[in-house]
VOGU-3710 file (C-alpha; in Angstrom, 3 decimals, decimal comma):
1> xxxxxxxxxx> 7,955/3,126/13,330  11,283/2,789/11,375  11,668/-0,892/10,148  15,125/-2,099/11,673  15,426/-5,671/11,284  14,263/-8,187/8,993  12,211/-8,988/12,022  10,377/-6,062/12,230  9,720/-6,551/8,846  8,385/-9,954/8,774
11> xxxxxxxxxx> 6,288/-8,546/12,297  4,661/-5,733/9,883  3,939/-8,312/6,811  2,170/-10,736/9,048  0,467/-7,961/10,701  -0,952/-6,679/7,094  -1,522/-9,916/5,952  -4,286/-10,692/8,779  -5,494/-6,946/8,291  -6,512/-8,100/4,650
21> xxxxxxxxxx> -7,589/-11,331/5,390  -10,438/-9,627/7,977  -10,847/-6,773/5,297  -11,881/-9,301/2,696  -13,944/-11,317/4,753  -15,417/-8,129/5,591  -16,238/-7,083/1,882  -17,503/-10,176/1,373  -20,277/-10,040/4,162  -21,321/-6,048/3,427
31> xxxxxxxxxx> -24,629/-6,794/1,454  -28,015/-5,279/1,944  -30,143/-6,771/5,094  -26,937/-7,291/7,099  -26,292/-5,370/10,415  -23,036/-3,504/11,302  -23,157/-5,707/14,923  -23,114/-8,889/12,625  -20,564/-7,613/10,081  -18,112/-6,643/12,889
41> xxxxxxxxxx> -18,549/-10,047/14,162  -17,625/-11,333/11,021  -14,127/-9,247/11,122  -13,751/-10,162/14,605  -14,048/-13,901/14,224  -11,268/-13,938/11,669  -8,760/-11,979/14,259  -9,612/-14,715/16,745  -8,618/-17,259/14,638  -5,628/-15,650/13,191
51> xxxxxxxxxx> -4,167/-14,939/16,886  -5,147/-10,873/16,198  -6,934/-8,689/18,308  -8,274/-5,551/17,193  -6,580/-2,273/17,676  -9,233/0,280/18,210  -10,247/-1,952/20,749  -6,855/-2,577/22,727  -5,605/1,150/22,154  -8,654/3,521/22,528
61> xxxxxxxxxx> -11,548/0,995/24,122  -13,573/1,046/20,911  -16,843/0,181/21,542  -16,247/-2,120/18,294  -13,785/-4,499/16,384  -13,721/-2,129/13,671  -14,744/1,097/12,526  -17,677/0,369/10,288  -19,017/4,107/8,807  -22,302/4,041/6,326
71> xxxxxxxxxx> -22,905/7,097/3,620  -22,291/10,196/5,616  -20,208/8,914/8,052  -16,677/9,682/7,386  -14,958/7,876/9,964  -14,651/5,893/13,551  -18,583/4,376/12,871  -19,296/2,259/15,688  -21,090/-0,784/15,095  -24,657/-1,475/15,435
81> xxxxxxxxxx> -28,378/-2,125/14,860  -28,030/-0,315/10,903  -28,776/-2,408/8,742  -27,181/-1,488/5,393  -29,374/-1,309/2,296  -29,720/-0,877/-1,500  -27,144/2,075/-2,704  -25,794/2,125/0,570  -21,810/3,228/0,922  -20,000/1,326/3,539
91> xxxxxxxxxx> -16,489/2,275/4,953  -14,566/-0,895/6,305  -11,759/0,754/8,131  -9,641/-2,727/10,080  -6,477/-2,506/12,358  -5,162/-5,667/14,159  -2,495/-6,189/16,066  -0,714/-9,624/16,177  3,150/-9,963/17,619  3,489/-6,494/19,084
101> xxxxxxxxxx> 2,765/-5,131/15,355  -0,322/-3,057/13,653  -1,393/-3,054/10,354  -4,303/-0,245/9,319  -6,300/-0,496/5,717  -9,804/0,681/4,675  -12,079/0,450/1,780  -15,348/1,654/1,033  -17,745/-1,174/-0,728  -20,724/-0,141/-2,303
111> xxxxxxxxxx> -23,919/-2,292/-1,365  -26,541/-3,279/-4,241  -27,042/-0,865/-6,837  -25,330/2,165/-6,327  -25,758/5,366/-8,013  -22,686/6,329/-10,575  -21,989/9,356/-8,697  -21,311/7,779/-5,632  -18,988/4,928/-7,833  -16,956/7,391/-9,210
121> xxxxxxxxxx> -16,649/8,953/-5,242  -15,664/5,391/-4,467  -13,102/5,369/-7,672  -11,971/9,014/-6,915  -10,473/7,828/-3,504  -8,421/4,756/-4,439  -7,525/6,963/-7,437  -6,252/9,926/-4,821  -4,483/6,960/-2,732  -2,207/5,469/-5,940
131> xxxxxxxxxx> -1,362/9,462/-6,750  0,362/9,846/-3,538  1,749/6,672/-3,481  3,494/7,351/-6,126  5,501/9,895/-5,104  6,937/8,356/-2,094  10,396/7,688/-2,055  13,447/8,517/0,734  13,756/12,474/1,046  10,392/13,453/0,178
141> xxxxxxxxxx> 8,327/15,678/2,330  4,781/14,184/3,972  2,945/17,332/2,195  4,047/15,809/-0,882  1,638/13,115/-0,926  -1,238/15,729/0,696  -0,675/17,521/-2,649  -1,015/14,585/-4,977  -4,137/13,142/-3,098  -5,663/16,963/-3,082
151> xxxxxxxxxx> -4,799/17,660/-7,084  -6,959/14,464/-7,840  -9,927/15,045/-5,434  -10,113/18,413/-6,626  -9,908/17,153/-10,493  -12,824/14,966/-10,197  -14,968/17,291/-8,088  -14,573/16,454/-4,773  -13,157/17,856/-1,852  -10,482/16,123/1,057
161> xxxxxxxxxx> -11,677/15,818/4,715  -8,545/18,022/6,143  -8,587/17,577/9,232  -8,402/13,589/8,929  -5,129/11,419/7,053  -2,786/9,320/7,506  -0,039/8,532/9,617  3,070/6,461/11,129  1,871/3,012/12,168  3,943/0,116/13,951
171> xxxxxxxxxx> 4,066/-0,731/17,686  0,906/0,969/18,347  -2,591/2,555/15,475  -1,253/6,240/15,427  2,529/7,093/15,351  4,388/10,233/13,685  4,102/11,487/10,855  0,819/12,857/10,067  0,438/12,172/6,335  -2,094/15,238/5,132
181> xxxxxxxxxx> -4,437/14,575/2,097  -3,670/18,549/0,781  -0,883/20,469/0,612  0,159/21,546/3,972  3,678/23,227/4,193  3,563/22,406/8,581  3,311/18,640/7,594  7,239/18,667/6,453  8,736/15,585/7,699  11,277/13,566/5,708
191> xxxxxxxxxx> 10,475/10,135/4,539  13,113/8,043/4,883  14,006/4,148/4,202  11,888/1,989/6,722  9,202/4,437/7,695  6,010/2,527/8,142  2,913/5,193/7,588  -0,808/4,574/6,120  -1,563/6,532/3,047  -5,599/7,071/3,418
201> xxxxxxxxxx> -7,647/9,348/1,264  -10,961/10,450/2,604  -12,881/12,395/0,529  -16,735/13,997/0,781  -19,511/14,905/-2,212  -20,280/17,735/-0,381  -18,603/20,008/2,454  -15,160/18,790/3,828  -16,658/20,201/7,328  -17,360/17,616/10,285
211> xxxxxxxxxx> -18,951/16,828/13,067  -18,704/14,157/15,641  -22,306/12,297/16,678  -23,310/12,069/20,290  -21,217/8,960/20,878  -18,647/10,693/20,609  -16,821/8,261/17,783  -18,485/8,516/14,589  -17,889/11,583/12,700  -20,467/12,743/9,407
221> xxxxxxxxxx> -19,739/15,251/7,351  -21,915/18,488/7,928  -24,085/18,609/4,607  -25,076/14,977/5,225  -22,985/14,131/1,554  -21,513/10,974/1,027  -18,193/10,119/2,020  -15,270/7,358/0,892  -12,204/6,246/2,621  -9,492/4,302/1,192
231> xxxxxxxxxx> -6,074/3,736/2,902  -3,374/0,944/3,371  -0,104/0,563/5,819  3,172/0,623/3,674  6,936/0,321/4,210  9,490/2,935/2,824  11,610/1,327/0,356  14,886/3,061/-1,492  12,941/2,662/-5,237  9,363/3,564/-3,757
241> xxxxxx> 7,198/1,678/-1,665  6,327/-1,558/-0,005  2,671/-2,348/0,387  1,775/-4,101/3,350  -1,971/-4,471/3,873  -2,783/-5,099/-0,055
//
C-alpha cells in the first residue's frame, strides 16, 4: 500500500509497534528445552492482549500464529512438538494485523552456544538488510535493493534464497512490489513516497535451492545448511526510509 493519510500512517505504526512487541516477547522465550507449540503461544498471547490477530492465520489459514523455522528451515515453519536445543538457529518470522493494517518483521535468534559460523550467518543477514535499506529513496528501482542485499551475501560467503524476498505490505501480508534479494532487472518498479514494503534478507550456508516439506508450509534448503532471515515493514520517506516494525 501507498500511505495516504496521516491515518494510514498512524494505522501502519501501531500495526509495527504490536509486531515488535510479539517479536520481542518471542526472542525472549526462544531458549533450549522450549517447544515451537509453546513459543507460538507465547507470540499469540501478546496479539490477544494487544487487540492483534495474526496474519498468516487470517490470510492463508496457517496452521500457526507465526512462522517459527529451526536451522534448515528457511521459511513458513509451522509450529510444533521441536523442541529447540543447544546451537540451535531459530527464525521468528511475526505478522499481525490490528485496525485493518499489517505489519511483517523477522529475526533469527541463536539458542545457547552457537557455533561462530552460524553467528556471522546470523550477522551476514541483518548486515544484507541495512545495505539495501540504504539505498531506498523515491525513484529507485526494487532491483536496487536485490543488488545491495546480494553484493553483501556474496562478500561474506553466502548465497541469497532467490526465489523468496520481500514485498508491499498494508491492508493485507503480501502486496506489490516484490522486493528481490539479487539483482533482477524484471523486478523494476519505482519506489515512490508512501510505499509500504518489507525489506527481508534470507540467506543459506549452503545451496540457495529449496524444497517444501510434506506439510506443505515449511520450506528447507536442499543441502540441509543453515539458514537466517531478517526483515522489517518500512514506509517510503522523501530523505530515505521510515522503519516501522523496529
Amino acid at each position: 500500500m501507498s500511505i495516504e493519510t496521516p491515518e494510514d500512517l498512524e494505522g501502519m505504526r501501531q500495526a509495527g509497534k504490536v509486531t515488535r512487541a510479539v517479536l520481542e516477547a518471542m526472542k525472549a522465550a526462544a531458549v533450549a528445552g522450549i517447544s515451537t507449540a509453546e513459543l507460538d503461544e507465547v507470540g499469540a498471547e501478546v496479539m490477544c492482549r494487544c487487540g492483534a490477530v495474526s496474519g498468516p492465520k487470517k490470510v492463508y489459514d496457517f496452521p500457526g500464529y507465526s512462522c517459527i523455522s529451526v536451522n534448515d528451515e528457511v521459511v513458513h515453519g509451522v509450529p510444533g512438538n521441536r523442541k529447540l536445543g543447544d546451537g540451535d538457529l531459530v527464525k521468528l518470522d511475526v505478522t499481525v494485523e490490528i485496525g485493518g493494517f499489517m505489519g511483517d518483521a523477522c529475526e533469527t535468534v541463536a539458542v545457547g552456544n552457537v557455533l561462530p559460523e552460524r553467528r556471522k550467518l546470523i550477522d551476514c543477514a541483518q548486515e544484507a538488510f541495512r545495505a539495501g535499506l540504504a539505498v531506498v529513496r523515491p525513484g529507485i528501482r526494487a532491483y536496487e535493493i536485490g543488488k545491495a542485499v546480494q553484493q553483501t551475501v556474496r562478500h561474506a560467503g553466502f548465497h541469497v534464497v532467490r526465489d523468496l524476498g520481500g514485498h508491499g505490505i498494508g491492508r493485507t501480508i503480501h502486496e506489490a512490489p516484490f522486493i528481490p534479494n539479487d539483482f533482477d532487472p524484471r523486478c523494476s518498479d519505482l519506489l515512490t513516497e508512501g510505499l509500504v514494503f518489507t525489506i527481508e534478507p534470507i540467506i543459506a550456508m549452503g545451496t540457495s535451492r529449496t524444497f517444501t516439506r510434506k506439510d506443505g508450509w515449511t520450506i528447507r534448503t536442499r543441502d540441509r545448511s543453515f539458514a537466517a532471515h531478517y526483515e522489517h515493514t518500512l514506509v517510503v520517506t522523501k530523505d530515505g526510509a521510515q522503519l516501522l516494525t523496529a
